[in-house]
Each structure stands twice: as C-alpha cells, then as structure tokens.
N, C-alpha and C positions, 0 to 999 in steps of 0.2 A: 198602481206603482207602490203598495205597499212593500216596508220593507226596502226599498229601492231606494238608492242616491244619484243624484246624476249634475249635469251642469246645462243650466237651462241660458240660451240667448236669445233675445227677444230684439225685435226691429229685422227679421234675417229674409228680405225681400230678394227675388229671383230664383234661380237655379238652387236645390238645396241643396246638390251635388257639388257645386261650387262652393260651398261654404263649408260642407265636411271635409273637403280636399283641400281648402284654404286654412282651416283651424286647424286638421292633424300636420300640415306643413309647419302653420306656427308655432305651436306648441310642441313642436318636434323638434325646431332650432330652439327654441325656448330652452332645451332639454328636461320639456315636463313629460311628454311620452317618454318611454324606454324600452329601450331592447327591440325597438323594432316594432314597437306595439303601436296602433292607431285605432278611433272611435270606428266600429263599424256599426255599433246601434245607436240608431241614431233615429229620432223622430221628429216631425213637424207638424205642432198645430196650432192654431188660428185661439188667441184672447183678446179682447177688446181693440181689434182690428189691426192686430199684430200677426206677424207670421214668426212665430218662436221655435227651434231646434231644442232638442232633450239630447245631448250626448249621456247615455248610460253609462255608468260605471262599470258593467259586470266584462271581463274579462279583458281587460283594457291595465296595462303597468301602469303609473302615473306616478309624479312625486307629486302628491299631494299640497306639502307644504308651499311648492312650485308653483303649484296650479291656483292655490288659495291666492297667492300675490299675484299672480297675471289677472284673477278676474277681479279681484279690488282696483288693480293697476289701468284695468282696460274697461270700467264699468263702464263710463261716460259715452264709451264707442261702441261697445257690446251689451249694454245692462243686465253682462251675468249675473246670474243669480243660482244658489244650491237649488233642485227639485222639493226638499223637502219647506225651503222659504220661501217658493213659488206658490207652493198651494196654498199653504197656511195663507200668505202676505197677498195673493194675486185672486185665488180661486174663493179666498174666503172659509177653507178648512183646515181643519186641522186632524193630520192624521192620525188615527183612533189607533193606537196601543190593545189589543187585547192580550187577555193575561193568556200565557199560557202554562198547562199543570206541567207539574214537575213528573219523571219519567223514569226508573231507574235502570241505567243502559249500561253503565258501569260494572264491570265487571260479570256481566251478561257473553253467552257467546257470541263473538262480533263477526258473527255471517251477515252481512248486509242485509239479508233477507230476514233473520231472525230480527235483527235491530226495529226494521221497518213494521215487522209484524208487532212490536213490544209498543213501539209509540202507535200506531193506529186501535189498537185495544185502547191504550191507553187516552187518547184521542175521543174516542166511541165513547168510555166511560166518564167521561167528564161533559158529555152531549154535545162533541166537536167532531160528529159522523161524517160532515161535511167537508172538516179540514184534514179528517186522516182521509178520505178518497184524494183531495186535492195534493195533499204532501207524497201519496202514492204516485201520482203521475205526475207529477215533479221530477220525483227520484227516478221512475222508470223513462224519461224524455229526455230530463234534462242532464241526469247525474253525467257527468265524464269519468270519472272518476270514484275511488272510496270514499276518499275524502269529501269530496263534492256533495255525496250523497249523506255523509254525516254530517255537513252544516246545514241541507235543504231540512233535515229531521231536527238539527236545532234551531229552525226557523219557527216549528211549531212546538215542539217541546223542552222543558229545562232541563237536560241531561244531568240524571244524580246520579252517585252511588250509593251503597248503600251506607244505614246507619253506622256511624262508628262504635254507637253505644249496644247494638247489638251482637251477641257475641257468635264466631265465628264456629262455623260444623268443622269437625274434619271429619272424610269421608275416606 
C-alpha cells in the first residue's frame, strides 16, 4: 500500500458487505461522500484478532476535512484510524520513502508515450529497472486518463524542467 492513504476500521465483525453499505450510507448523510461517490475498494483483514476494513481513497470524492472529524468523532465505536498510522502505530512499520531521481519531462514532447519512455530511461539509469517495468504497467492498466498517467509517472519520478541558467537554442 505504498503511496496509498486510506481509512482503516477495526472491530468490523460480520458481513463486510454490511458494513461498506452501512459506512457509505453514513458518511453520505454525513455529507462526507459527494457527488454521488461511495468506498468501492474496500478490503478486510485480520490483526491481532481483529477483523479490520481498509476503505481506499483512490477514486472516491470525500471532504476530507469532514471525514477527519467523523473519525476522531466516532473513534470510541469505530477505532478509525488513517492506513498510513495503522502501519506505522499497529503493524510495527514505518513506511520507507525511497528517493526518487529527478526527470526532465518539462517541456519534453508530451506524447504520453514519449513522457513514459523519458522516465523509465531515466528510471533504468539510476538502477530503478524494476520501478520503470512497474510504473510502465501502472500507466498501461491503470492510467484512465492523461492526467492519470502523469501523476502514476510522478509517483516515481520528480518532474523538472529544465535549467533556468541554461541558455536557450533557437532553432
């Protein structure tokens, strides 16, 4: 779940279909969903004899600010908690940050394709052969969209452009 935020509930005994259909209910008169939006990823597993729910964050509207006070509000009954203070605070880790190289995509031609080929070189060159195969089929499964496929590429690389102090061709 690197990279991933989500809202973890812990004590979620029974049907876990009941419980995604009970939280996107509440949190929908809550008006912390919006637009019509509800958890559809949504997972369940077992820590220290607990049956815990992971609502994901990925393509889910939320007002955050909303959601931050419903689960401080409702700890006592839910003991939400973020994914990211689940691990750290329950799992015992702490999620490793790797660096990732800087890329210059800016002002690059911005054929999707071109873009992905610039970070996986660049990727390769920095001995992350591993992460550009992986950010390739990211982008080719998951992308929706342009855009989509430009944040999965700024997952692994730091989009620059180039130097300012370098001075420009005209061609």
């Amino acid at each position: 779940m690197k990279n991933k935020e989500g809202l973890i509930l812990q004590g979620c005994g029974g049907d876990p279909k009941e419980w995604v259909d009970g939280i996107n209910e509440l949190l929908t008169e809550a008006d912390i969903l919006k637009n019509g939006s509800s958890f559809s990823e949504v997972y369940a597993f077992q820590n220290e004899g607990l049956t815990n729910l992971l609502f994901g964050f990925k393509n889910v509207d939320i007002d955050m600010g909303k959601l931050a006070m419903w689960r401080i509000s409702t700890y006592g009954q839910f003991g939400g908690t973020w994914l990211s203070d689940y691990i750290e605070n329950n799992l015992g880790m702490e999620e490793q940050t790797e660096q990732k190289p800087d890329c210059q995509l800016i002002g690059q031609d911005g054929n999707i394709f071109n873009l992905m080929g610039i970070a996986s070189r660049t990727l390769r060159a920095n001995g992350m052969a591993d992460k550009a195969k992986e950010m390739q089929s990211r982008i080719t499964q998951e992308a929706q969209s342009y855009y989509e496929a430009l944040n999965i590429i700024g997952d692994y690389v730091n989009i620059t452009g180039p130097d300012e102090d370098e001075p420009e061709l005209d061609m």
